[in-house]
KEKOL-337795 format. One record per residue (C-alpha): residue number from 1; residue in one letter; y, x, z. Coordinates in Angstrom, 3 decimals. Layout:
! residues N
{pos:NUM code:A y:Y x:X z:Z}
...
! end
This chain:
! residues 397
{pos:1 code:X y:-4.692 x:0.955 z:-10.283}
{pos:2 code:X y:-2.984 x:4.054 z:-9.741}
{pos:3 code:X y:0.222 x:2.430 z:-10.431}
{pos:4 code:X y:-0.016 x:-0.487 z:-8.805}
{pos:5 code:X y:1.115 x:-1.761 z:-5.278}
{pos:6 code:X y:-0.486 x:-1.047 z:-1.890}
{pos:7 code:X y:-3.349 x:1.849 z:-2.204}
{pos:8 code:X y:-1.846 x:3.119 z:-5.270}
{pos:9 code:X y:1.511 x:3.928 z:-3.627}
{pos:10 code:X y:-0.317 x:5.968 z:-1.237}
{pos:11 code:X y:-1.753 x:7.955 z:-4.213}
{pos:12 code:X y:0.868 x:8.342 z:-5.990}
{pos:13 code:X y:2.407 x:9.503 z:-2.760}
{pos:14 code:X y:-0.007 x:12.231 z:-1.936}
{pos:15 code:X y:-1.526 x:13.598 z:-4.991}
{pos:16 code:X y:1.584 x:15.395 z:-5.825}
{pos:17 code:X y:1.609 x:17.225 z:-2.841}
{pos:18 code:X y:-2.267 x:17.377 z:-3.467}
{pos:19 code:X y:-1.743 x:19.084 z:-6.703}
{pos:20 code:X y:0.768 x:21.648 z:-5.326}
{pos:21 code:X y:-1.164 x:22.828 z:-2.660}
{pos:22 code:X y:-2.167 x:25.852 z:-4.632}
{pos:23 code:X y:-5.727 x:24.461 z:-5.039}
{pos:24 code:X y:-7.299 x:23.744 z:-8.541}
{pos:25 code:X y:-8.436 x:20.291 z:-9.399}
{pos:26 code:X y:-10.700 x:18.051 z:-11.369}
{pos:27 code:X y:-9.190 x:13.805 z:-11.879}
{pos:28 code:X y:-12.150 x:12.093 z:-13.057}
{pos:29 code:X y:-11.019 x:8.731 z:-14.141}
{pos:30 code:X y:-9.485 x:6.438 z:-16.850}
{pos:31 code:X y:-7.489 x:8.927 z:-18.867}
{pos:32 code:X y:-4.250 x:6.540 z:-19.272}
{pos:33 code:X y:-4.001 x:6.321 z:-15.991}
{pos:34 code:X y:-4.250 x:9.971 z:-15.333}
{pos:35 code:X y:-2.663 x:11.484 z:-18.199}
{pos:36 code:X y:0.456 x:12.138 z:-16.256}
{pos:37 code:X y:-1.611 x:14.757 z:-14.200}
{pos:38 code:X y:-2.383 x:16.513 z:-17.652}
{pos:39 code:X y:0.340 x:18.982 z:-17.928}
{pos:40 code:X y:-0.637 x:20.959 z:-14.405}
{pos:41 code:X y:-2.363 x:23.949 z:-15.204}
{pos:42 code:X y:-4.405 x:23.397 z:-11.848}
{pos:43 code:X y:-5.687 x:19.808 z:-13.224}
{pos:44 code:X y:-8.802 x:18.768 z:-15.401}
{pos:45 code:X y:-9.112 x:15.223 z:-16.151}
{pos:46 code:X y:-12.750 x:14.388 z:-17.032}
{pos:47 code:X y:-12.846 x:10.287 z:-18.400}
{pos:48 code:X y:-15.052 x:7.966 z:-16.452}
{pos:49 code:X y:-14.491 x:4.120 z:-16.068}
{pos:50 code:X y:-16.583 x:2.745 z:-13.101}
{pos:51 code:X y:-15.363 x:-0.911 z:-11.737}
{pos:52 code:X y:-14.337 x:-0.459 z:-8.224}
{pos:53 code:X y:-16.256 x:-3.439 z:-5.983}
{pos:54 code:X y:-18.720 x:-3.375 z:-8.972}
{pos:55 code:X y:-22.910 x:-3.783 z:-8.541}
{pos:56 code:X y:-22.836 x:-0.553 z:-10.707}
{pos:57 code:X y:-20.689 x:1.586 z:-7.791}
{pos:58 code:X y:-22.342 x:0.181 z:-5.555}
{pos:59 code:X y:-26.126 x:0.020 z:-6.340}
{pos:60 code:X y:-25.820 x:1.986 z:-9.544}
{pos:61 code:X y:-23.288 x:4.498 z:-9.692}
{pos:62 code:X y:-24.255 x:7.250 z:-12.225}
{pos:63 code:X y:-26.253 x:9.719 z:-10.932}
{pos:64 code:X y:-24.711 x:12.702 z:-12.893}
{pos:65 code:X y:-21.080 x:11.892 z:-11.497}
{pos:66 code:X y:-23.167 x:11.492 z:-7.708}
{pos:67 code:X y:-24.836 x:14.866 z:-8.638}
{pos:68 code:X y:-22.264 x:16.312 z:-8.845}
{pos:69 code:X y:-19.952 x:14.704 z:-5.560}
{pos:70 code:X y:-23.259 x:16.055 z:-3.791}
{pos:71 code:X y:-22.973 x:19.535 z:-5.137}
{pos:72 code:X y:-20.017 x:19.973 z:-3.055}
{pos:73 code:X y:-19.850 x:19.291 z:0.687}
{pos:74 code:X y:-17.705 x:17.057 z:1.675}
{pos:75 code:X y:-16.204 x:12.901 z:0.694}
{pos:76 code:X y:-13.541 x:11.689 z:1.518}
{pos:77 code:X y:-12.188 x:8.156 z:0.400}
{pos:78 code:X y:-9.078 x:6.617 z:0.613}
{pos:79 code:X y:-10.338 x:3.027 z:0.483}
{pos:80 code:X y:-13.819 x:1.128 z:1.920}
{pos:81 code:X y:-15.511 x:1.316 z:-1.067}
{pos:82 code:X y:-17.938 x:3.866 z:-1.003}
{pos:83 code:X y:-20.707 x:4.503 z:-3.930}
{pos:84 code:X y:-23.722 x:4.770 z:-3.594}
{pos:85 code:X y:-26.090 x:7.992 z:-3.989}
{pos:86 code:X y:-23.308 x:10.184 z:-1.640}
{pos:87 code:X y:-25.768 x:12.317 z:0.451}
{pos:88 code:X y:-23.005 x:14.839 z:2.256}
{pos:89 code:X y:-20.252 x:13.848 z:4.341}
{pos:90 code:X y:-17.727 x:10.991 z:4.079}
{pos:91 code:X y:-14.602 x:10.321 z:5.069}
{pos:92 code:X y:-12.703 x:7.572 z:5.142}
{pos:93 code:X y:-8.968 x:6.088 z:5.023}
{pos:94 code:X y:-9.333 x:2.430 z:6.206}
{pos:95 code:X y:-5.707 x:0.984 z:5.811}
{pos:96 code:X y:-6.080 x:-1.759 z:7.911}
{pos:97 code:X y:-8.793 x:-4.440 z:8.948}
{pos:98 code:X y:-6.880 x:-7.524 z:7.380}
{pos:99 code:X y:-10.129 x:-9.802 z:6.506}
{pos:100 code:X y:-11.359 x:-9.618 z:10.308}
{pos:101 code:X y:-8.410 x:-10.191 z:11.559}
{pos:102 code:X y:-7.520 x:-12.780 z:9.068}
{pos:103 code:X y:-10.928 x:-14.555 z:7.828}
{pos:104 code:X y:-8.952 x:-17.491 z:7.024}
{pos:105 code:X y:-7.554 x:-15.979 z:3.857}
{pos:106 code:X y:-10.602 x:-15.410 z:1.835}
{pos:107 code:X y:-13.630 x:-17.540 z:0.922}
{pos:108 code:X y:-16.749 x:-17.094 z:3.123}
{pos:109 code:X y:-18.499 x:-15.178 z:0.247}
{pos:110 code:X y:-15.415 x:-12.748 z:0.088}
{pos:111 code:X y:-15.422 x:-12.151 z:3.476}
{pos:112 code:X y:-19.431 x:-11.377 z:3.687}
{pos:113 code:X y:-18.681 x:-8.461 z:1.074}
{pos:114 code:X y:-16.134 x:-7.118 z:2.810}
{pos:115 code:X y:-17.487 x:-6.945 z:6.254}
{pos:116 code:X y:-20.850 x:-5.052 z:4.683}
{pos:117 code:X y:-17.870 x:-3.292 z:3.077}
{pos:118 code:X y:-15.953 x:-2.646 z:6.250}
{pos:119 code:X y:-18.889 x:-1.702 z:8.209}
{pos:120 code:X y:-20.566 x:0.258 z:5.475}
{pos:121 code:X y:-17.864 x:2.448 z:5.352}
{pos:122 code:X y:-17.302 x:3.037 z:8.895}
{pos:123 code:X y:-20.800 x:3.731 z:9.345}
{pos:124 code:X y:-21.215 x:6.453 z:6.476}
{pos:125 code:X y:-18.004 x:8.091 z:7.522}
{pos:126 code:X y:-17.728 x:11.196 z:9.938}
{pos:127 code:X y:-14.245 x:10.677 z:10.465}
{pos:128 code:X y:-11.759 x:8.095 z:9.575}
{pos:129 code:X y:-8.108 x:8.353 z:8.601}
{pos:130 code:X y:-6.066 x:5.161 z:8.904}
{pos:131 code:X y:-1.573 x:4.182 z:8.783}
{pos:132 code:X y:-0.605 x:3.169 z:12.029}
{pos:133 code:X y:-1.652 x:3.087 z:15.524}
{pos:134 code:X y:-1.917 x:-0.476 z:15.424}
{pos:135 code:X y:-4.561 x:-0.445 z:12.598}
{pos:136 code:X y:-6.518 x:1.918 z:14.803}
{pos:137 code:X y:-6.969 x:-0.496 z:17.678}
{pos:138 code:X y:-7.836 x:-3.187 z:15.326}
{pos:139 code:X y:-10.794 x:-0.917 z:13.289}
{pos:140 code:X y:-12.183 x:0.512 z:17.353}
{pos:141 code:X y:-11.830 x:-3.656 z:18.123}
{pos:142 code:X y:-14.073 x:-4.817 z:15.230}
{pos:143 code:X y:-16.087 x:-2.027 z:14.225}
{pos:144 code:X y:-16.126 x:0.161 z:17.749}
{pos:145 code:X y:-15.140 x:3.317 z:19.273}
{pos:146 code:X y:-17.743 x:5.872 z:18.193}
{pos:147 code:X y:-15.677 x:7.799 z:15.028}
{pos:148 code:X y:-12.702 x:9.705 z:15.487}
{pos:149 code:X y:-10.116 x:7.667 z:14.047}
{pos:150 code:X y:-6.871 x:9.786 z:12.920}
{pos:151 code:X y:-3.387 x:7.884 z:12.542}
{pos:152 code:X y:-1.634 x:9.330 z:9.307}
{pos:153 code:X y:1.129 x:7.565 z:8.604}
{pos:154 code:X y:2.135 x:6.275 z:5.212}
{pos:155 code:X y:5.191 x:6.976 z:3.635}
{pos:156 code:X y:8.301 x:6.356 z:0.742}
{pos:157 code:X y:7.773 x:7.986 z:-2.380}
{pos:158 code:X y:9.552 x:10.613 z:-3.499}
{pos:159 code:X y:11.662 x:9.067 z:-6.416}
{pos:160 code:X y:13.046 x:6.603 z:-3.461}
{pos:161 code:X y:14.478 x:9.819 z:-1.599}
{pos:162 code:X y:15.433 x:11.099 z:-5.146}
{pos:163 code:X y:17.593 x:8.422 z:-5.922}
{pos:164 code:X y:19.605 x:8.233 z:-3.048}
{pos:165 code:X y:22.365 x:10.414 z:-4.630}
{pos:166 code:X y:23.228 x:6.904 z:-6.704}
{pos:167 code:X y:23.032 x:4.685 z:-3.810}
{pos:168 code:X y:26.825 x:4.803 z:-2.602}
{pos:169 code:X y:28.198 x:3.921 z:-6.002}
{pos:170 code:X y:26.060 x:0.625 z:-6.796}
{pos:171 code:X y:27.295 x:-2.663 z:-6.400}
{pos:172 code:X y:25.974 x:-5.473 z:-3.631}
{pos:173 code:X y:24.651 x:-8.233 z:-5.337}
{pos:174 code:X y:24.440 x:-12.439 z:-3.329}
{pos:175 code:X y:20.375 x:-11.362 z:-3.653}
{pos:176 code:X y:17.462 x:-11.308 z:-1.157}
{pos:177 code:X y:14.239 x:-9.306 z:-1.635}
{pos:178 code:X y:10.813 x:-10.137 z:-1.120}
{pos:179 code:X y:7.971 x:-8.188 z:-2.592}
{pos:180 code:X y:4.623 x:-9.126 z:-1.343}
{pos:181 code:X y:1.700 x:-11.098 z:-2.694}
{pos:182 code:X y:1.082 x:-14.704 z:-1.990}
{pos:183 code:X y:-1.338 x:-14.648 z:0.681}
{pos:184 code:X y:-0.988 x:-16.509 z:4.087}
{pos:185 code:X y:-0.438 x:-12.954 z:5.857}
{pos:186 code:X y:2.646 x:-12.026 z:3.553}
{pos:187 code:X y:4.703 x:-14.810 z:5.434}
{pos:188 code:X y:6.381 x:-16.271 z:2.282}
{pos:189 code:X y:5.905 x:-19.829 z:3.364}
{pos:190 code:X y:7.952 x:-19.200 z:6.463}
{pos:191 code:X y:10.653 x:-17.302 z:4.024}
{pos:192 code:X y:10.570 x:-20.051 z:1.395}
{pos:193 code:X y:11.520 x:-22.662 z:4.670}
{pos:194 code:X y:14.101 x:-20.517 z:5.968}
{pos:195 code:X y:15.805 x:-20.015 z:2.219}
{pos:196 code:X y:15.577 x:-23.845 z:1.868}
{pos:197 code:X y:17.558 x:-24.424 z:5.243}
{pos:198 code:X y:20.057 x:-21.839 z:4.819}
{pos:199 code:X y:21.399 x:-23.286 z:1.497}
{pos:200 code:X y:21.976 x:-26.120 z:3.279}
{pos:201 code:X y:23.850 x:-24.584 z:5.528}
{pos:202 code:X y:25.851 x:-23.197 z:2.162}
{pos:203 code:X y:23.954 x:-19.671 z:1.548}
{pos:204 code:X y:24.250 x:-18.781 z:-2.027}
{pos:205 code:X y:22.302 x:-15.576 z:-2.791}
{pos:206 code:X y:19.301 x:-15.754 z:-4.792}
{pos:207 code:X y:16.166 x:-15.053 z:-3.575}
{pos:208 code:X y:14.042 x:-12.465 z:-5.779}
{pos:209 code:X y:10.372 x:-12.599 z:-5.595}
{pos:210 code:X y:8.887 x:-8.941 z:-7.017}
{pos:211 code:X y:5.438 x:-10.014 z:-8.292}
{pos:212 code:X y:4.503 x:-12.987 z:-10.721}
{pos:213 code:X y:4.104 x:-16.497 z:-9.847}
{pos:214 code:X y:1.038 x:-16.274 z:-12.347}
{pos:215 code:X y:-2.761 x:-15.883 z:-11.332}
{pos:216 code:X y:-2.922 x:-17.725 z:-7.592}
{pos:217 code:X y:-5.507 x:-19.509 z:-5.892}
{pos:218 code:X y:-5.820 x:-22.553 z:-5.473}
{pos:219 code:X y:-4.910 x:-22.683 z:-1.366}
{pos:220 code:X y:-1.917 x:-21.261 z:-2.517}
{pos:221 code:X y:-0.354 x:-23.886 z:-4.416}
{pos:222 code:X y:1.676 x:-25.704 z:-1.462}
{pos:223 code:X y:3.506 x:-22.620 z:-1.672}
{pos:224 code:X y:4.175 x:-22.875 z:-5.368}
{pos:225 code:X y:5.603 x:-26.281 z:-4.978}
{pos:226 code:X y:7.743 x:-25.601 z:-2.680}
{pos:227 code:X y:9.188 x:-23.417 z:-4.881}
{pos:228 code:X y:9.735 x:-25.570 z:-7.715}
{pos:229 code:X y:11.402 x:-27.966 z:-5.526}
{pos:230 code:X y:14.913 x:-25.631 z:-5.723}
{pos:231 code:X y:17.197 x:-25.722 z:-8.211}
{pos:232 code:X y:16.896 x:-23.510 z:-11.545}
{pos:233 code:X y:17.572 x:-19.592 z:-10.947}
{pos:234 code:X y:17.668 x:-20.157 z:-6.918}
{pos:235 code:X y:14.040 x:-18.074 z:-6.766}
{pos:236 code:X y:12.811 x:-15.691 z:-9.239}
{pos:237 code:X y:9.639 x:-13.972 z:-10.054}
{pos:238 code:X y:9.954 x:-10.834 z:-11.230}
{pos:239 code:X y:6.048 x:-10.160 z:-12.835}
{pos:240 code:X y:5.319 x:-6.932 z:-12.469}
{pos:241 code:X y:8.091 x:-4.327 z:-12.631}
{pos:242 code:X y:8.122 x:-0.054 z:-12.608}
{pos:243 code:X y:9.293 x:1.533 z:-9.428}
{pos:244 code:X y:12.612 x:2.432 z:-11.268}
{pos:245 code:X y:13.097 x:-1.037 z:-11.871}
{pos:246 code:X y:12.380 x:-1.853 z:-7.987}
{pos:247 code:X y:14.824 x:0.671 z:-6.963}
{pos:248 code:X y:17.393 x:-0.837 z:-8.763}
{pos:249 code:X y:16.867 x:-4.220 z:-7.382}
{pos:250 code:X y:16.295 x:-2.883 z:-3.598}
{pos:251 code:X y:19.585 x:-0.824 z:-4.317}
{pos:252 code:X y:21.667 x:-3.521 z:-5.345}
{pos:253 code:X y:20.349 x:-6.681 z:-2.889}
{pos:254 code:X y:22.397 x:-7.307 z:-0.376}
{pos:255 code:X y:18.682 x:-7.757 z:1.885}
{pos:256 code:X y:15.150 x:-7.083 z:2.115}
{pos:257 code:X y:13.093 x:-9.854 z:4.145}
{pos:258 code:X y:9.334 x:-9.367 z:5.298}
{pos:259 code:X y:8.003 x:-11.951 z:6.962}
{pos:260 code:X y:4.850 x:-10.309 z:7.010}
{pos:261 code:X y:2.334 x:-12.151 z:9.746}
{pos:262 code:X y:-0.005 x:-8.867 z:9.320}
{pos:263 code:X y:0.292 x:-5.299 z:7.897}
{pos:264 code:X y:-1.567 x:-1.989 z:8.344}
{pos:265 code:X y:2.024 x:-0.358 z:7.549}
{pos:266 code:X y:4.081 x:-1.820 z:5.314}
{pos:267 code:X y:6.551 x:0.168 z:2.963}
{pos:268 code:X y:9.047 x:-2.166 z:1.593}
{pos:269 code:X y:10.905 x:-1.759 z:4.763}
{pos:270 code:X y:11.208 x:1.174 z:4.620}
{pos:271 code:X y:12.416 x:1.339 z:0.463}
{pos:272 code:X y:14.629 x:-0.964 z:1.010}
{pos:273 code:X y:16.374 x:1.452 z:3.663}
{pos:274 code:X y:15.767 x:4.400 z:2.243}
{pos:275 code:X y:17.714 x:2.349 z:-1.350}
{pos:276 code:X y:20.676 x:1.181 z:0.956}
{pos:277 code:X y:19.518 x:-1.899 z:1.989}
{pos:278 code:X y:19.505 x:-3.721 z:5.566}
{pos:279 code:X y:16.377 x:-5.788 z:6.321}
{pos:280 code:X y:15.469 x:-8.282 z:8.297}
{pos:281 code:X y:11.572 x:-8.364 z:9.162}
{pos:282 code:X y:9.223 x:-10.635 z:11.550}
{pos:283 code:X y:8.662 x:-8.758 z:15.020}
{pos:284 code:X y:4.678 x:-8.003 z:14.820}
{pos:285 code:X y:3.049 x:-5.194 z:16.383}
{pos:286 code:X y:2.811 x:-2.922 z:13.246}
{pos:287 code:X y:6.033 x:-3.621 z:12.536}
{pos:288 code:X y:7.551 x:-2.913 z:15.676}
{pos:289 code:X y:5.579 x:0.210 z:15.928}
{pos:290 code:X y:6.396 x:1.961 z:12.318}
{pos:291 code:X y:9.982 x:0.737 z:12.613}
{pos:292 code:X y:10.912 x:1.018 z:16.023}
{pos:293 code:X y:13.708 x:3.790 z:15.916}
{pos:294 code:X y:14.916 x:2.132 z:12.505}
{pos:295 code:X y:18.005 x:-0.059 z:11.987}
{pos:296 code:X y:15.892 x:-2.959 z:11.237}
{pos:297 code:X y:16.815 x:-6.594 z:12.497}
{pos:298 code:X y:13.928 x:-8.959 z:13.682}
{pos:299 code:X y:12.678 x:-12.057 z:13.945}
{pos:300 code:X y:10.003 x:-14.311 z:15.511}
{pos:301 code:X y:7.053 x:-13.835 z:13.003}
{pos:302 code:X y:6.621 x:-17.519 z:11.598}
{pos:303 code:X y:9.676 x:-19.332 z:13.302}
{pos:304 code:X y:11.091 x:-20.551 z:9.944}
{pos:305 code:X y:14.282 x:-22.023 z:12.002}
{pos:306 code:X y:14.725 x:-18.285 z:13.384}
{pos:307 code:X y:14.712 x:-16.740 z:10.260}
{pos:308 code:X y:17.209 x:-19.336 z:8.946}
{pos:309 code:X y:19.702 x:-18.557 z:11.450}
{pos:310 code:X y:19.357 x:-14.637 z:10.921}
{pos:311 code:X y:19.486 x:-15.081 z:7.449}
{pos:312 code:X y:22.608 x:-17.044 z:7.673}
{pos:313 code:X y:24.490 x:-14.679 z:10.583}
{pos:314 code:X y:23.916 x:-11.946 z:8.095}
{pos:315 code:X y:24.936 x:-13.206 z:4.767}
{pos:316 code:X y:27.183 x:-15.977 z:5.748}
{pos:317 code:X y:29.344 x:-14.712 z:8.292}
{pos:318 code:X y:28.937 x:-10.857 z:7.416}
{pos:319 code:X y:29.746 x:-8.294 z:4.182}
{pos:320 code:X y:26.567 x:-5.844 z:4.658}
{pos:321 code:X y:27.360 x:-2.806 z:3.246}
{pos:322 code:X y:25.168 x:-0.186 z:1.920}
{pos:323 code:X y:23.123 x:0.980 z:4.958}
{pos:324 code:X y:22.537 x:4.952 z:5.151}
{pos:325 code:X y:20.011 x:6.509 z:7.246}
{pos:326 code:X y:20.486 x:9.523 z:8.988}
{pos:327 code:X y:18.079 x:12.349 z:7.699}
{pos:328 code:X y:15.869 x:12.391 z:10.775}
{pos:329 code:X y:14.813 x:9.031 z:9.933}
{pos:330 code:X y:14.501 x:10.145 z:6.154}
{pos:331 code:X y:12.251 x:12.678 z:7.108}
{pos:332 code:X y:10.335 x:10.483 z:9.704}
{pos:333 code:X y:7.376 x:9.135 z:7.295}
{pos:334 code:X y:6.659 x:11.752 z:4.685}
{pos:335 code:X y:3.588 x:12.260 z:2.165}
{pos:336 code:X y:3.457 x:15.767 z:2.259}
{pos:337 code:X y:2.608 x:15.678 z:6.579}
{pos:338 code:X y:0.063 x:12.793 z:5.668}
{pos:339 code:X y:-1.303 x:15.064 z:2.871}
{pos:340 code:X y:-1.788 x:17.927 z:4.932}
{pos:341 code:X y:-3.423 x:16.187 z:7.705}
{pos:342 code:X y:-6.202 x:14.793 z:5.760}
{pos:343 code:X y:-6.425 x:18.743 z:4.139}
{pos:344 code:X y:-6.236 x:20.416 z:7.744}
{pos:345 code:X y:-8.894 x:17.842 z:9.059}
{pos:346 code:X y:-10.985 x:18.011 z:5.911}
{pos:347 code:X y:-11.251 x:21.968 z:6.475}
{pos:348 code:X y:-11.200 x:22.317 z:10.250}
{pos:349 code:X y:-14.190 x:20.007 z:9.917}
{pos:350 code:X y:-16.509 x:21.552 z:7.224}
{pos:351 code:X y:-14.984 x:24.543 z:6.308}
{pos:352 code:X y:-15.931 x:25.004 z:2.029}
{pos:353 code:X y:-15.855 x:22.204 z:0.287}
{pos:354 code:X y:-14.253 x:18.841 z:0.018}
{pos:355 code:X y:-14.049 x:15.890 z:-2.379}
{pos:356 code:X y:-10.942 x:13.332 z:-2.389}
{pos:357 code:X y:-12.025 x:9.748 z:-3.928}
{pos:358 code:X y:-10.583 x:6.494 z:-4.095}
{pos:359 code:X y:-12.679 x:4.351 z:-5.599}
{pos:360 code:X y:-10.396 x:1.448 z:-5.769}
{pos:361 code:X y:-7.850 x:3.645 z:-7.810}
{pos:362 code:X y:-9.068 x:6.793 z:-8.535}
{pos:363 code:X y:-11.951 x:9.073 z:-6.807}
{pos:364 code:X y:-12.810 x:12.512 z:-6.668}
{pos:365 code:X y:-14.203 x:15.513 z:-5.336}
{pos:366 code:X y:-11.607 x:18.280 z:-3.318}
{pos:367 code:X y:-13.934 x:21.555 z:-3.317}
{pos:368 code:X y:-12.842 x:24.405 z:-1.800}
{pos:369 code:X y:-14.349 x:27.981 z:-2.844}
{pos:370 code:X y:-14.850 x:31.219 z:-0.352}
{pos:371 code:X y:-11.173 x:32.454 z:-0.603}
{pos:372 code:X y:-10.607 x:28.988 z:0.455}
{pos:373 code:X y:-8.934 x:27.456 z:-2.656}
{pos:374 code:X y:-9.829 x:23.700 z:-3.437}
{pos:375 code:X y:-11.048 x:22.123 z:-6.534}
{pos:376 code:X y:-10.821 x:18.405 z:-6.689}
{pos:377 code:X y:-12.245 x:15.881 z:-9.110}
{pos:378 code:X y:-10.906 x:12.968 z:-8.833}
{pos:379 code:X y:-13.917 x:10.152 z:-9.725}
{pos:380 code:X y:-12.165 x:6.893 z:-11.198}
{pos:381 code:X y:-12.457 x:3.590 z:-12.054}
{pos:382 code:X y:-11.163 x:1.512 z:-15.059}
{pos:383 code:X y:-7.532 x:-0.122 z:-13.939}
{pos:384 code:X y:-8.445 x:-3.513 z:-12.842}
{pos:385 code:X y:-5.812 x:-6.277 z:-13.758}
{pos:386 code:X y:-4.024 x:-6.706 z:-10.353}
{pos:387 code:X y:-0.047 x:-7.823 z:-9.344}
{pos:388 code:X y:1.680 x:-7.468 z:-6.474}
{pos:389 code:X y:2.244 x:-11.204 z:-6.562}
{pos:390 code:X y:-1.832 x:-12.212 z:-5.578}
{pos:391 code:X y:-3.930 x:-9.308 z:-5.286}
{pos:392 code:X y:-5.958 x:-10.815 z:-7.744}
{pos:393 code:X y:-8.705 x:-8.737 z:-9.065}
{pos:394 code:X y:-11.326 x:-11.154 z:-9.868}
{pos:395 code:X y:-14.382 x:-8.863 z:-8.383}
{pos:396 code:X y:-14.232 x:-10.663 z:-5.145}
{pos:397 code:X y:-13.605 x:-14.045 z:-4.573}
! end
């Protein structure tokens, strides 16, 4: 899931800079998904296809792959899933702490595993890594204050920044943004209310909804309804799309709208911005927090009739035009810092050796020899099917 939304930005985000820290390293994973890692002469891919959430990672990950994670000296993990058989130090990157926060969104089973997942994790860890400062009060309120929890913040990826050069000479199109999944945190039903008021009031851009429409639960469906209740072409799904393909539709909406009840972070914001395009997002904590020196424009978080009447103030009565932000803000969330914190902290801590896994994604071993070089294998999984739309994966329910 490398290339997929959420965790996978973040490693697509950091690897690079992972890769070109001078170090030599091993990807252990689905060779597909790694292949693009090939060419570096610093890079061995060894093929392994583990499920992540799976009873085999869990109670019977392969002992020669756990031999050799244990051969080095330290974990570290970029998601809660943790396999079994690791006898030398973990660490952790807990995004955020959604399913305590939010039990409501998951079925009572669901939530079970991921508490043992959640606490599992925090348990095994010696030191935990998470996006925001808000996340961090939320993992010390459910799961306490014994670990050191580190606030690295996430970032945009680099081919956003890259394509900047082309944002000045694109055309504004009458179309709103959303990319999020379904889920009762994501806010769409609150969006989807708003959008439904504000053509009355005579607003005629399109809404665009990056994900699928495909593949959602059941408690979900009111949502879809209300969907199919507007005219033909007034909302769109886009199924799942490259980030080239994103660019070009963040670069060319006229707005981005989150309406997000809960993040741990939260990049589209931030895409959208760094692509040329205003926003308009709910006013939660997190969001407040990550985008507080931005030029964002907020909302209350769930007040449909608020949304409607900043929605129509900027699109009816205004010509936004691309939006540029000055470099400091550019430079504000990058990567390569978040990179190079979880390095420093991974050798101020244990000094030799360290191994980089996400088990959701990818996972691996970092190992670092006497002159102080690292080698990472990175331990994967098979993709699992998953959109951006649902966060379907079908291993939980």
């Amino acid at each position: 899931m490398i290339n997929s939304s959420g965790i996978g930005v973040y490693l697509r985000g950091c690897l690079p800079h992972l890769i070109n820290s001078g170090n030599n390293f091993i990807l252990i994973g689905n060779n597909e998904q790694l292949k693009s890692y090939a060419s570096y002469s610093n890079v061995k891919i060894l093929n392994c296809n583990i499920k992540p959430f799976s009873l085999i990672e869990i109670f019977f990950f392969p002992c020669g792959i756990s031999k050799q994670i244990n051969n080095t000296d330290v974990f570290y993990s970029p998601y809660i899933n943790i396999p079994k058989g690791i006898t030398i130090p973990v660490f952790t990157t807990i995004h955020d702490i959604l399913f305590l926060d939010m039990p409501d969104i998951v079925s009572k089973t669901g939530l079970f595993i991921r508490i043992l997942f959640y606490r599992r994790a925090y348990k095994i860890s010696k030191l935990i890594f998470t996006v925001s400062e808000f996340s961090k009060s939320r993992i010390e309120h459910h799961l306490g204050k014994k670990k050191n929890i580190i606030v690295t913040y996430n970032a945009v990826q680099q081919i956003f920044l890259d394509y900047r050069v082309n944002i000045e000479n694109v055309q504004k199109k009458d179309t709103i943004i959303f990319i999020g999944n379904i889920k009762k945190h994501k806010g769409l039903e609150s969006l989807i209310e708003a959008f439904k008021l504000a053509r009355i009031d005579g607003l005629k851009h399109q809404l665009i909804i990056v994900g699928s429409d495909k593949n959602h639960r059941s408690s979900d469906k009111s949502i879809i309804k209300k969907i199919n209740s507007f005219e033909k072409d007034a909302i769109c799904f886009t199924g799942y799309i490259s980030d080239e393909k994103l660019l070009e539709l963040l670069n060319s909406a006229s707005l981005l709208v989150q309406p997000s009840l809960y993040e741990g972070f939260c990049y589209p914001p931030l895409e959208a911005m760094v692509s040329g395009t205003h926003v308009l997002i709910s006013d939660i904590p997190v969001l407040k927090e990550v985008y507080e020196e931005f030029p964002v424009i907020y909302f209350k978080a769930g007040d449909s009739e608020d949304l409607k009447e900043k929605l129509t103030e900027l699109l009816l009565n205004n010509k936004l035009k691309t939006l540029s932000l000055p470099e400091h803000l550019l430079n504000k969330y990058s990567f390569n810092k978040t990179a190079s914190i979880i390095l420093d902290y991974l050798k101020n801590v244990h000094g030799l050796t360290q191994i980089f896994t996400d088990k959701k994604y990818l996972s691996g071993l970092i190992r670092v020899n006497q002159e102080g070089n690292l080698r990472l294998s990175m331990i994967g999984s098979v993709e699992v099917p998953c959109n951006p739309w649902t966060d379907k994966e079908g291993l939980i329910p």
